[in-house]
C-alpha positions in Angstrom: -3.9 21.3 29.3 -2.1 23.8 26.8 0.8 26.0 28.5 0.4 29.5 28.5 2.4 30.6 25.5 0.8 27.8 22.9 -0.4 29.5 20.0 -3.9 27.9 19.6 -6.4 28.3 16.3 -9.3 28.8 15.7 -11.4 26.4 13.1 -11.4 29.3 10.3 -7.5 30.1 11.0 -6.6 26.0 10.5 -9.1 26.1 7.4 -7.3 28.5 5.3 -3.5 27.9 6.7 -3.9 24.5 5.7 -6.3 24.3 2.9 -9.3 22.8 4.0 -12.8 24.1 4.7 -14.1 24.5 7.9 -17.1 22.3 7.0 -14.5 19.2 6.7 -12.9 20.3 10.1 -16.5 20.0 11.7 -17.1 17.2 10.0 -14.1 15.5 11.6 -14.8 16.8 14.8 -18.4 15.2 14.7 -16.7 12.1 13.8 -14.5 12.0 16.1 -11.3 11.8 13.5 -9.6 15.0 15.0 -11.3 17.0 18.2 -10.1 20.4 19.2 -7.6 20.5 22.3 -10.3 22.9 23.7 -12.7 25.8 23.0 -12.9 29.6 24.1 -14.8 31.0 26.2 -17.1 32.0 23.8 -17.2 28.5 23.0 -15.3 28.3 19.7 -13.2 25.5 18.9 -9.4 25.8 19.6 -6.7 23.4 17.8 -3.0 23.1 18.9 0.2 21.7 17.3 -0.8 18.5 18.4 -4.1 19.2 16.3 -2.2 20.6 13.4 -0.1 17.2 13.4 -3.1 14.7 13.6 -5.0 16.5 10.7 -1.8 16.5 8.3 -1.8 12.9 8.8 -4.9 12.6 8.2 -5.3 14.8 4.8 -2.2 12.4 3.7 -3.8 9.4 4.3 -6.8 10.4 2.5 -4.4 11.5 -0.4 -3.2 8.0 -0.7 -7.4 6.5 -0.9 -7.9 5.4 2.8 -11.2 5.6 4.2 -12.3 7.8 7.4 -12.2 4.4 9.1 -8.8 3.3 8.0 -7.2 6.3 8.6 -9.1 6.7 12.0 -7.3 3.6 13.2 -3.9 4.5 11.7 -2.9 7.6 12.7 -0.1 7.4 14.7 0.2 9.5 18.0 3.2 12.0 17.9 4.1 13.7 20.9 7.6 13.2 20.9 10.6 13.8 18.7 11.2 10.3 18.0 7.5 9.6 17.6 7.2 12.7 15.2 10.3 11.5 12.7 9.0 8.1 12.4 5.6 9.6 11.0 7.4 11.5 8.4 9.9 8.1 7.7 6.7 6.2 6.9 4.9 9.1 4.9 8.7 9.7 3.0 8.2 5.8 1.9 5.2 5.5 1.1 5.9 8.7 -1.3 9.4 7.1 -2.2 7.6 4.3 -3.7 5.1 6.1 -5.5 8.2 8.0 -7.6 9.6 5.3 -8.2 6.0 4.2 -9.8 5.6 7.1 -11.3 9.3 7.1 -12.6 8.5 3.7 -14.1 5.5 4.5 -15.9 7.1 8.0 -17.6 10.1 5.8 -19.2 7.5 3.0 -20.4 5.3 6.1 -22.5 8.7 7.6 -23.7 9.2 4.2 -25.2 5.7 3.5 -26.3 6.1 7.5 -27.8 9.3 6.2 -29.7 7.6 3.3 -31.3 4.8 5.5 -32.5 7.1 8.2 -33.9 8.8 6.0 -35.4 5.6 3.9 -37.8 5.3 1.1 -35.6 1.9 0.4 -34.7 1.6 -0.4 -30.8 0.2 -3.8 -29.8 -2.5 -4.0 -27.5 -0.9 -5.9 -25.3 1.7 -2.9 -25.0 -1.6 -0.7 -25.1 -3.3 -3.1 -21.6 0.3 -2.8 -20.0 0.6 0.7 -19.8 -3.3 1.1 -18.8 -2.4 -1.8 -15.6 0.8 0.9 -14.9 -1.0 3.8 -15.0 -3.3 2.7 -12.1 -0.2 1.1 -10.0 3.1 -0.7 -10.5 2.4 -2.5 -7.3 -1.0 -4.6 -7.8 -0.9 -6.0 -4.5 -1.1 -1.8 -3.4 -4.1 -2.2 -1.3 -2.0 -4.7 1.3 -0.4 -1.8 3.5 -4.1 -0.4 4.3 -4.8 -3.8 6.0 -1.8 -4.0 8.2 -1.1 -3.2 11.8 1.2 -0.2 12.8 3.6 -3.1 14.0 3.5 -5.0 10.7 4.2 -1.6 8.6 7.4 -0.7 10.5 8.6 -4.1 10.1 8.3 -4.2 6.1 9.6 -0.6 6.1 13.2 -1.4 8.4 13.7 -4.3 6.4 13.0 -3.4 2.7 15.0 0.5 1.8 13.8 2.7 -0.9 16.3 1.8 -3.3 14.8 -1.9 -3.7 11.2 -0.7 -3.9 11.2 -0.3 -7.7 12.6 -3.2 -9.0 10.6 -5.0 -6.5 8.1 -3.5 -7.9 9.0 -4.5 -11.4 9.1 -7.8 -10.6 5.5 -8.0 -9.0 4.1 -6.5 -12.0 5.5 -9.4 -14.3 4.6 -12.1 -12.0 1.3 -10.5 -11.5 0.6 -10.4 -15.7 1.7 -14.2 -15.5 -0.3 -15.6 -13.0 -3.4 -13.3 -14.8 -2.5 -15.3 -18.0 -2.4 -18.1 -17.0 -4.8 -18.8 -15.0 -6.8 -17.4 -18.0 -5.4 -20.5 -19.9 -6.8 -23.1 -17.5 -3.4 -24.2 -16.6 -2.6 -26.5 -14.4 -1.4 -25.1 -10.9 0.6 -28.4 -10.5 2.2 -28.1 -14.5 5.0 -26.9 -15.5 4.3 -23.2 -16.2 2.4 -23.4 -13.0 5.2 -24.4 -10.4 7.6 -22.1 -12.4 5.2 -19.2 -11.8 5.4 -20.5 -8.2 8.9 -20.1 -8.1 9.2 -16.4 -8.6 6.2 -16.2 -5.9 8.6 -18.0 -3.7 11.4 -15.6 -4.9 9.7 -12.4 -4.5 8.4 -13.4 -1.0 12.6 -14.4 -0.4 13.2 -11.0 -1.6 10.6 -8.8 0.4 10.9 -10.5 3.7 14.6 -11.0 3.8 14.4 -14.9 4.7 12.3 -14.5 7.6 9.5 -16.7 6.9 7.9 -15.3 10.0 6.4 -12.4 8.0 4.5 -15.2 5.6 1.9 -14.7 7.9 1.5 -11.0 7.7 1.7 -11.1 3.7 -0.4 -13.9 3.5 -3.2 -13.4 6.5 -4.1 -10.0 4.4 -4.2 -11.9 0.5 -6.6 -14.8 1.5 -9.2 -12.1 3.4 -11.5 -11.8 0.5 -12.9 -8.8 2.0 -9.4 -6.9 2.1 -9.4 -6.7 -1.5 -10.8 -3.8 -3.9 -13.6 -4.5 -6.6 -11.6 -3.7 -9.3 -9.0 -6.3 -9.0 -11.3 -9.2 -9.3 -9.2 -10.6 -12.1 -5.8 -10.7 -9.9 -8.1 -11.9 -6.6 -9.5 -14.7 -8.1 -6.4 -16.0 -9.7 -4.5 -15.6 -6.1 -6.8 -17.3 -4.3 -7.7 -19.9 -7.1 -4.5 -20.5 -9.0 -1.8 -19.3 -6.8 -2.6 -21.1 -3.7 -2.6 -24.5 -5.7 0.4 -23.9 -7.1 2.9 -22.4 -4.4 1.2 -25.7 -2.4 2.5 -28.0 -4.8 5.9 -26.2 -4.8 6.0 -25.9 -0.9 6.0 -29.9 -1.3 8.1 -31.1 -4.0 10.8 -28.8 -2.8 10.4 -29.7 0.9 10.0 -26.5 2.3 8.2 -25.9 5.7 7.1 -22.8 7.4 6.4 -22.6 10.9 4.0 -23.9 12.1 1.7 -20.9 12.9 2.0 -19.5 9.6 -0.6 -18.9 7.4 -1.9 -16.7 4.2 -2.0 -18.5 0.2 0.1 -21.3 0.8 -2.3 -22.9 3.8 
């Protein structure tokens, strides 16, 4: 029910004030992803605020790589104030952090430009860096997409914008290391390997607060094989293989125990 004065579009108005084609709105209809509030008499479809809301959520979400099926089952609903500003708070994070990527990977190709203006030849290792940062500083990215609505919200009130790029930082370094050596064939349970489970155990300190409760949302999503995209498969297997013997071992020697319905790489 729409009250008298609600100005109301048609499909063809909503295509071109927001930039889509009408075959995508039809298509979305048909899928069920965004339904009109209602149709005129002569049967033409009718979209509201509450319309015009859904679909920007939807467009963003597809901007940041989620399925029709993800984003079908993350769309929040939005019919109040309150409900409305934390859709925005999320998408302003989410965007927040993708500066701060972006930010990141600018200053590293200033430097690499530097080094090549000034007759130094640029190792490939340099070279493989900047290729891993120009995809994301964050190679655990996919993890949000798996996550409830509930687990989301409780990352974002606990983890401000300001720490998202060192974090960030961090991940990427650890993420390199545990590549290389599980490359090596080192032992999970050597020296290298329990140091490298160290700053896992740091990082997890540092994303989570101290609340070892949220182990299980982190972790839960990492060990689902299924969760992860096919062009990680060097950083999966090393996770699932590598990482999870060695933050096991560390768990032990440094007698540390998580409640007991956590779960995720260290179980």
């Amino acid at each position: 029910m729409h009250s008298e004065h609600e100005q109301l579009f048609t499909v063809g108005e909503l295509a071109r004030k927001c930039g889509v084609t009408v075959r995508t709105l039809q298509y979305y209809d048909k899928s069920g992803l965004l339904c009109p509030s209602g149709y005129s008499e002569g049967g033409r479809r009718l979209y509201s605020r509450r319309d015009i809301i859904r679909l920007q959520q939807i467009l963003f979400l597809k901007s940041m790589g989620f399925s029709l099926e993800e984003i079908s089952q993350k769309v929040l609903p939005a019919d109040s104030a309150a409900e409305l500003t934390q859709v925005f708070k999320n998408q302003k994070t989410i965007l927040a952090r993708q500066l701060a990527q972006i930010q990141q990977t600018i200053a590293r190709l200033d430097k690499i430009m530097e080094e090549i203006q000034s007759g130094n030849e640029v190792g490939i290792e340099k070279l493989l860096m900047i290729t891993r940062a120009s995809r994301s500083d964050n190679p655990y990215f996919f993890l949000p997409r798996h996550m409830s609505k509930e687990q989301i919200e409780y990352f974002i009130q606990r983890f401000d914008e300001d720490g998202t790029s060192d974090f960030n930082k961090k991940l990427l370094e650890f993420s390199a290391k545990l590549i290389d050596l599980h490359g090596r064939n080192e032992k999970p349970e050597g020296a290298e390997g329990q140091q490298l489970a160290e700053m896992w155990w740091n990082l997890v300190m540092l994303k989570t607060k101290g609340d070892l409760s949220l182990i299980h949302d982190i972790g839960s999503v990492i060990i689902n094989e299924n969760n992860w995209p096919q062009d990680a498969a060097d950083l999966k297997d090393a996770t699932l293989t590598f990482l999870r013997k060695a933050v096991l071992t560390y768990l032990r020697k440094n007698n540390i125990k998580l409640p007991k319905n956590h779960g995720g790489i260290d179980k």
